[in-house]
N, C-alpha and C positions, 0 to 999 in steps of 0.2 A: 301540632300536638305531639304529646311524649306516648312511644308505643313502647310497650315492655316485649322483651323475648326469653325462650328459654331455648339454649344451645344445647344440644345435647350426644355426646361423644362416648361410646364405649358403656351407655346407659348415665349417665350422671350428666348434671347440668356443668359446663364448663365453658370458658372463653379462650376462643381460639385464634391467631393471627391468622387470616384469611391467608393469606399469598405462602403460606407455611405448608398447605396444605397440599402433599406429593407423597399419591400410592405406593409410587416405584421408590420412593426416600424416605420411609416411616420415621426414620426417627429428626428428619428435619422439621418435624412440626413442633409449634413456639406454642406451647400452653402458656395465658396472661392467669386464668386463675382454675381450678377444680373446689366446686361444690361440699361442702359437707353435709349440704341440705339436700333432701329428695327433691323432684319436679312437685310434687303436690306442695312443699311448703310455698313457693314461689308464685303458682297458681294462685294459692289462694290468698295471698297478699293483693297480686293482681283484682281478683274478683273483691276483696274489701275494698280496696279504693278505685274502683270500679274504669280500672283501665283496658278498655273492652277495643280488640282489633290485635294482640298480642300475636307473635309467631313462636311456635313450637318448628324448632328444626331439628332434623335427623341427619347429623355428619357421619353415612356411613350406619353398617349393619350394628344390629345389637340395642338398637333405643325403642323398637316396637310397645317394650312392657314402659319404660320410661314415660313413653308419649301419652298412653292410654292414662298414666295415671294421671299427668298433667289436665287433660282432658276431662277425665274424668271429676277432678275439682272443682270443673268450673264451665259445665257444659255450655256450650253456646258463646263461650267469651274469648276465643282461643282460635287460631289459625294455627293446620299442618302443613309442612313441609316434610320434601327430604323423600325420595323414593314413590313420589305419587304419581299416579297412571289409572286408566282408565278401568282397570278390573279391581283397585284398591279405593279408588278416592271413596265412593258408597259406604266402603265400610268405617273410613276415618269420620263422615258425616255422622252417620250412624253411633259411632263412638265419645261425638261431642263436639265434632270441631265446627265452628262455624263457617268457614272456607278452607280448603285446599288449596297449597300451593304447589303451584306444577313449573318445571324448571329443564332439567333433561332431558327426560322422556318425550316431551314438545318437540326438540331438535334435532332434528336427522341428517347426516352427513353436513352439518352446519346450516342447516335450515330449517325454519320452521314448518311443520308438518303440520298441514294445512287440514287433515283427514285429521288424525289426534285432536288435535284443537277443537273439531267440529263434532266429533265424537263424546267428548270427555265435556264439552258445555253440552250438548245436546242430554248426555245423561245424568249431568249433577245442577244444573240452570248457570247463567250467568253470575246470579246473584252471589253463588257458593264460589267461585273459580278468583284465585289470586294465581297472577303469571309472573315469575321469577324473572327479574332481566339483570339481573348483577351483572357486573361487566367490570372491561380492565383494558386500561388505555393503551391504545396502539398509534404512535403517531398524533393527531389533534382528535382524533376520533375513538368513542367507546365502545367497541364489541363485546356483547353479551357472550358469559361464559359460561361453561357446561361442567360436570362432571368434580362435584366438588369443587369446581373456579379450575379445573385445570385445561379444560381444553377450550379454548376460541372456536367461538362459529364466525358466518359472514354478517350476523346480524349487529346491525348499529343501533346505537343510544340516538332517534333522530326523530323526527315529528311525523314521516311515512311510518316507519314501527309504531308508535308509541299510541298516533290515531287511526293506526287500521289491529291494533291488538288491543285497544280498549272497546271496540264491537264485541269483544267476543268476550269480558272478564270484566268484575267488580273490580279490582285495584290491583295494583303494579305493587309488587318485594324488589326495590334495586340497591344492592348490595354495591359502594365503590370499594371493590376486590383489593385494590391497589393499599387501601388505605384501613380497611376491616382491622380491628384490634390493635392497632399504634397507638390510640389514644392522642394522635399529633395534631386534630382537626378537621374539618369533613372537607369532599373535595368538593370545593365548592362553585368549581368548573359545573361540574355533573349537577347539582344540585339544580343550577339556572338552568341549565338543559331541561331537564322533567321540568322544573316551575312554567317554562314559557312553552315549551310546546305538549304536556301531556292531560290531557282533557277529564282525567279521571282522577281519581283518588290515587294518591303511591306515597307507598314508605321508604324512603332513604335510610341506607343504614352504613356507618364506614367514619371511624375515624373523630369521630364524638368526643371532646374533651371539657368543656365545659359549659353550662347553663347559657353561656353566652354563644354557642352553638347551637340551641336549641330556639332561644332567639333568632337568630340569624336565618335559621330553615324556615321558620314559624312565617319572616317577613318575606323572605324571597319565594317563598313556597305559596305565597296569597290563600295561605289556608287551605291548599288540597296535596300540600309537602308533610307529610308527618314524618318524626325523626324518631329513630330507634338506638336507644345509647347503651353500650355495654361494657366494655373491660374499662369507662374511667367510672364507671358507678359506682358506689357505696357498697350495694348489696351485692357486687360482684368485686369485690375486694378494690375498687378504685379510690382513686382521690380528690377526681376531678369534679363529678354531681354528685349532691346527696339525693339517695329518691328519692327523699319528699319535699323535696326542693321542685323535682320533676312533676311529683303527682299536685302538689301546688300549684305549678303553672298551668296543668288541664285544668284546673277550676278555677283559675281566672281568666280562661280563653275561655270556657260554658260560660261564665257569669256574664262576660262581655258583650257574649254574641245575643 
């Protein structure tokens, strides 16, 4: 299935080349497109053609009023990301979001923090908790990364991870880092990884260039791979999917099932 997302950067919705993304080098970061539209128009396209499991991200301080309004368009249709943690997710519930996603905060000196974890489902239930494992190839292997994608933990893209952290969360956000915002095609390495070993629902997101990619996730993913497509899309100035080429396809995978 096709998830929509809203990126959101310096408050405005925009697409960003993942791997671009470096604190200590601001100005090495690859803008593919900036918004003219607020977060609310976006939302509530989403909520009309009822593409419900959507992520709202926070690249960085300054999207708090952004997020809220997203949210608030379309309460209950929408996942946060982006700076969530255990004294905040309540209030993002609160605010509209259907699940939280939690990403850094989870990882502590490259591992996951097992107390956090247990803390942060313990207070918000399983069913609200999406866990971030975007990750970036090292060698034949994918390690989950942290900090806007810039630091590497020890944690693998592997079937120990994948089935002892769907105990504890609704669905997997995996970002392939490597490939986020190219528009050159999803890695489709990674792709097979989550389809055969992750037991739960997860969104792939990286690299999306055409309808025929969304195919391709839809088969390999046996239905619990959803694909998240951004800088080739239409409504994010691309070339590659039209949305409603996209929002089409969801309603011919409802019809069928």
């Amino acid at each position: 299935m096709f998830r929509p997302c809203i990126d959101l950067h310096d408050g405005r919705v925009k697409q960003i080349v993942g791997s671009s993304i470096n604190d200590s080098q601001p100005s090495s970061l690859h803008t593919n497109f900036i918004s003219e539209k607020p977060p609310a128009w976006f939302a509530k396209k989403y909520r009309q053609d009822n593409l419900h499991g959507g992520h709202v991200i926070k690249l960085g301080k300054g999207n708090d009023e952004a997020a809220l309004e997203a949210l608030s368009t379309w309460p209950g249709g929408l996942q946060i990301g982006g700076g969530i943690n255990a004294k905040n997710a309540s209030s993002w519930i609160n605010a509209g979001a259907s699940h939280v996603i939690i990403t850094s905060w989870l990882f502590q000196e490259g591992k996951i923090d097992t107390e956090r974890l247990k803390h942060i489902q313990k207070k918000i239930g399983k069913s609200r908790l999406v866990i971030d494992l975007s990750c970036r190839r090292r060698g034949d292997d994918y390690f989950v990364v942290t900090d806007r994608w810039q630091t590497f933990t020890e944690i693998k893209i592997n079937s120990e991870t994948l089935n002892h952290l769907a105990k504890h969360c609704d669905e997997f956000l995996i970002h392939g880092v490597d490939v986020e915002g190219l528009s050159q095609g999803i890695d489709e390495t990674l792709v097979k990884i989550i389809a055969n070993h992750c037991p739960i629902t997860a969104t792939y997101a990286g690299g999306a260039q055409s309808m025929e990619d969304l195919y391709r996730v839809n088969k390999i993913g046996q239905g619990r791979v959803h694909l998240t497509i951004g800088s080739a899309l239409d409504i994010f100035g691309g070339h590659g999917v039209h949305y409603n080429d996209a929002v089409a396809f969801n309603k011919e995978q409802k019809s069928s099932n």
